[in-house]
C-alpha positions in Angstrom: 0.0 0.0 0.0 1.4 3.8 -0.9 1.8 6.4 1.4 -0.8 8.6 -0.6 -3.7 5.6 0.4 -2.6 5.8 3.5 -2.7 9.4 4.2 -4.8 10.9 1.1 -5.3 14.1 3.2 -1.6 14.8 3.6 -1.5 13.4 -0.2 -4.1 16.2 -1.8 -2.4 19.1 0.6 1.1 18.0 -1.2 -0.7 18.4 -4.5 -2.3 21.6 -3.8 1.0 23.0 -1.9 2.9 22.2 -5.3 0.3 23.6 -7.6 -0.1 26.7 -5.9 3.9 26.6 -5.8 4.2 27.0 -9.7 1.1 29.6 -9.8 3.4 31.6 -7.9 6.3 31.1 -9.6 4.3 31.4 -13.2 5.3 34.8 -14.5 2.2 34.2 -17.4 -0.2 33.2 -14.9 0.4 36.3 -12.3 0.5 38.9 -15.8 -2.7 37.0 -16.8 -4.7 37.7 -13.2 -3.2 41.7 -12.8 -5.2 42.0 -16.3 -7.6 40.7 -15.2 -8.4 42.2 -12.3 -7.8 45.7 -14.1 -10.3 45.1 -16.6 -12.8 44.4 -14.0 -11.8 47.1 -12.1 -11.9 49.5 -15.2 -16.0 47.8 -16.2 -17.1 48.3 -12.5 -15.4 52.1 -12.7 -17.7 52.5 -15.6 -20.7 51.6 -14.1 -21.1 48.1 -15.4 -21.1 45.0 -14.2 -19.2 41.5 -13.8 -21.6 38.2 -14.7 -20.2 35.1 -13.6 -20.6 31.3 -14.8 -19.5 28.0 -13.4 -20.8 24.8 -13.1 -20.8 22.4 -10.3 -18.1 23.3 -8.0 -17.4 26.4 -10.6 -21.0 27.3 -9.7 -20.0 27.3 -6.0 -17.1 29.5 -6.7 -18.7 32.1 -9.2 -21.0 32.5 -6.1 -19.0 33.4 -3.9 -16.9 35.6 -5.8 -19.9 37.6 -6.5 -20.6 37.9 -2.9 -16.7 39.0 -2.2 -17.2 41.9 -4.7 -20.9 43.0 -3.8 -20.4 42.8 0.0 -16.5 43.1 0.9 -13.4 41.0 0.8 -11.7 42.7 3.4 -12.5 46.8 3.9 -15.9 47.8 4.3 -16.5 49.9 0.9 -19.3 51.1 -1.7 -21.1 47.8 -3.4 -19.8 47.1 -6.6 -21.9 45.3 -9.4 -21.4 41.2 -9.7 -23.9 38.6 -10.5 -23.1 35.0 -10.2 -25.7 33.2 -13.2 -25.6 30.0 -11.0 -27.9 30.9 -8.1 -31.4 31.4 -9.6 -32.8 28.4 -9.9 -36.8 29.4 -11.5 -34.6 30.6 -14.1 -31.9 28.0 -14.8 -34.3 25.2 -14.6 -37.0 27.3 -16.7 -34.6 28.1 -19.3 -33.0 24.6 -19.7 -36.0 23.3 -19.7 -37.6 25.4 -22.8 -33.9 25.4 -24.4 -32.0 23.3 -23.7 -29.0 22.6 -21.0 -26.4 24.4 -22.7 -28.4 27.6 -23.0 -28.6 27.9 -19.5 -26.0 31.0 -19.0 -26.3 31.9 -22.9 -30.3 32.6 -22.4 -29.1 34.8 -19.1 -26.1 36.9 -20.5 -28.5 37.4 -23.5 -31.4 39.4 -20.8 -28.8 41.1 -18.2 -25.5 41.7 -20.3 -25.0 45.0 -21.7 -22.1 45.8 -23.8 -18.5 46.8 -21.8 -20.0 44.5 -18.8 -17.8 41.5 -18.0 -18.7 38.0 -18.4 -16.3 35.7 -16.0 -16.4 31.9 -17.0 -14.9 29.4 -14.9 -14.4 25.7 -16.3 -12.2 23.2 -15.6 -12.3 21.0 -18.6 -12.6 24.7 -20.6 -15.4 22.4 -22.6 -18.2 22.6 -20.9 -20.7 23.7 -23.8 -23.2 25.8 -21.7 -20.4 28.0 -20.8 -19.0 28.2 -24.3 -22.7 28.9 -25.7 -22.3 31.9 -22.7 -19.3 33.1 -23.9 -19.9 33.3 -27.8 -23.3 35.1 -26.6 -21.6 37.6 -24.7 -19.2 38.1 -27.5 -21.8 39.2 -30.1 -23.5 41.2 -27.3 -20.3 43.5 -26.8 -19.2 42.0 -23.2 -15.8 41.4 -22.4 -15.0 37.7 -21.6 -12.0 35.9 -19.2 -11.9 32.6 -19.1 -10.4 30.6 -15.9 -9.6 27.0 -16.8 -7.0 23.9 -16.2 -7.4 23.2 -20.5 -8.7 23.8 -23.2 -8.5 26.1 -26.2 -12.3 26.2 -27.2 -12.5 28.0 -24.1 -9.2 30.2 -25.0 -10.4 31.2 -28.3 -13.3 32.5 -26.9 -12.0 34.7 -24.0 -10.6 38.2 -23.9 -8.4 37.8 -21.2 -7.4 33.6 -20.2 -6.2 31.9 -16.9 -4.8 28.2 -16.9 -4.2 26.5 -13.5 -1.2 24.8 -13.4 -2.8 21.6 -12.5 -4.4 18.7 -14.5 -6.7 17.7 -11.1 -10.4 19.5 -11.1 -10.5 20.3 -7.2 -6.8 21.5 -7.6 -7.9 23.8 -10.4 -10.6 24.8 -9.1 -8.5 25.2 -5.3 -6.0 27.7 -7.6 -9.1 29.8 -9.4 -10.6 30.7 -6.4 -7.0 31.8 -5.1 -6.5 33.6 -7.6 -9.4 35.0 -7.4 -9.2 36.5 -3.8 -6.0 38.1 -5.2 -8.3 40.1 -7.3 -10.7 40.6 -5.2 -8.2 42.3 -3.1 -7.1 44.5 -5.7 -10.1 45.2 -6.8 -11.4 46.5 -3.3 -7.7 48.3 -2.6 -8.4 50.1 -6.3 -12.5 51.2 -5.8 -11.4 52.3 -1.8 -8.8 54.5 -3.5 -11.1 56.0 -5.3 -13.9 56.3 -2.3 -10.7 58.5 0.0 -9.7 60.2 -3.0 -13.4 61.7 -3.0 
């Protein structure tokens, strides 16, 4: 018997400790999330708004970045406009009921997406087809789209701005998005309360 069977929850914090490791030592990866968070800062400093996609676990994560950015992260602040797609369930089961699975997000971004909001799709496998359905929709309706994924260029060639966990493990991708994420988050908050004491 391995020592991972023996111990899997020392084995999975080895494998997240080492994946976060190379995020931090990715030079692409860290470029990729400070453009990231500056176009999201720049949409919410125009007055629009960041929609966000995921499912399964990715629907538990789009959730709660949407509450870090309407409520706080850290400082007490101004709301800022997010919407996690995942949460309304009349809706997602209405719509994939009358259309179909995959326009589940598509059907949403299509009522509540204006043009220079920002569409923010999280998928692992980067095929899920619901969120690529989401993504062309908000591309024809003028939003600006990032893609977080572990793979997957259908995803890529789809997104405006593109994350790839360094990881081949869905809860270990999914462990790094939502890191990555709180990094935004952060600056995100530290940029909009700059702007609050400037005032």
């Amino acid at each position: 018997m391995s020592q991972d069977s023996k111990d899997p929850i020392a084995a999975h914090l080895a494998l997240s400790f080492a994946a976060l490791d190379r995020a931090v030592h990715d030079p692409q990866l860290r470029a990729s999330a400070r453009e990231i968070a500056a176009t999201i800062i720049a949409a919410l400093r125009s007055g629009n708004k960041l929609l966000i996609i995921g499912n399964g676990g990715s629907a538990a994560d789009a959730q709660h970045i949407a509450a870090e950015i309407v409520g706080r992260y850290k400082q007490d602040r101004p709301a800022n406009a997010a919407m996690a797609l995942t949460t309304d369930t009349s809706a997602l089961t209405a719509i994939a009921n009358d259309y179909g699975f995959e326009q589940m997000f598509a059907r949403q971004v299509a009522g509540l997406g204006q043009p220079g909001d920002v569409l923010l799709a999280l998928s692992t496998s980067g095929r899920s087809l619901n969120v690529l359905a989401a993504l062309r929709t908000a591309r024809e309706r003028g939003l600006i789209t990032i893609g977080f994924t572990g793979k997957g260029e259908a995803l890529a060639a789809l997104c405006d701005h593109f994350l790839i966990a360094p990881s081949d493990d869905t809860a270990i991708i999914q462990q790094i998005h939502l890191t990555v994420a709180h990094g935004i988050c952060d600056e995100i908050e530290q940029a909009m309360m700059g702007e609050v004491l400037r005032k």
